[in-house]
N, C-alpha and C positions, 0 to 999 in steps of 0.2 A: 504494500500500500504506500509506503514511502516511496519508493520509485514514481508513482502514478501522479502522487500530490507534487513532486519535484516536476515530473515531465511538465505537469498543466501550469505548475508556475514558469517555470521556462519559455513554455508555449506563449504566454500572456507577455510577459518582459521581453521579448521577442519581437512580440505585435507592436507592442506599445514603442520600442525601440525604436523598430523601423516605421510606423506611423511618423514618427516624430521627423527621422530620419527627412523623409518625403515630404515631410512639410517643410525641412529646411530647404528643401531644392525645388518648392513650389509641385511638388508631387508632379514629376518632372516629366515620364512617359505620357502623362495621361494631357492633351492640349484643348484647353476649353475658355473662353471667356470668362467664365467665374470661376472661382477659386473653388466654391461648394462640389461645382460637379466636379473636378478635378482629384478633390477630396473624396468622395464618393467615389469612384471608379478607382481609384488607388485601396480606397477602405476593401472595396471588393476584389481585388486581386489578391490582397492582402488575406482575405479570407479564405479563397479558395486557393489558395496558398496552404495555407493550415491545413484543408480539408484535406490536401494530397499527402499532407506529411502526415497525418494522423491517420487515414486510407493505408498507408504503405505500413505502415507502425503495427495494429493492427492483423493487417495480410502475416505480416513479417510474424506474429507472436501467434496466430494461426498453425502459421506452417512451423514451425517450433515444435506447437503443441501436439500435432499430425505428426510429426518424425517421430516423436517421443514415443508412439502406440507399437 
């Protein structure tokens, strides 16, 4: 359980990081007149971001848990 509560912290300090990160560079891939949408489309990459490493993470402790039988 310690391992889980560290991953999801990581995970979070992570996001928050690079959130920040893209705000200093004007969230920089994403080209919009406003700043919100900008924000928004970086927030979401940003998530589905997550979802692939937590997806593989996951997969990964699946097949672990299959080898082991």
């Amino acid at each position: 359980m310690k391992n889980a509560a560290r991953n999801a912290v990581c995970i979070i300090a992570g996001f928050v990081v690079l959130w920040y990160v893209g705000a200093m560079f004007n969230f920089f891939p994403f080209l919009a007149d406003d700043l919100a949408i900008r924000a928004v489309g970086f927030t979401g990459l940003l998530i589905v971001a997550v979802i692939v490493i937590c997806t593989c993470w996951i997969i990964t402790k699946l097949e672990e848990k299959n080898h082991g039988k």
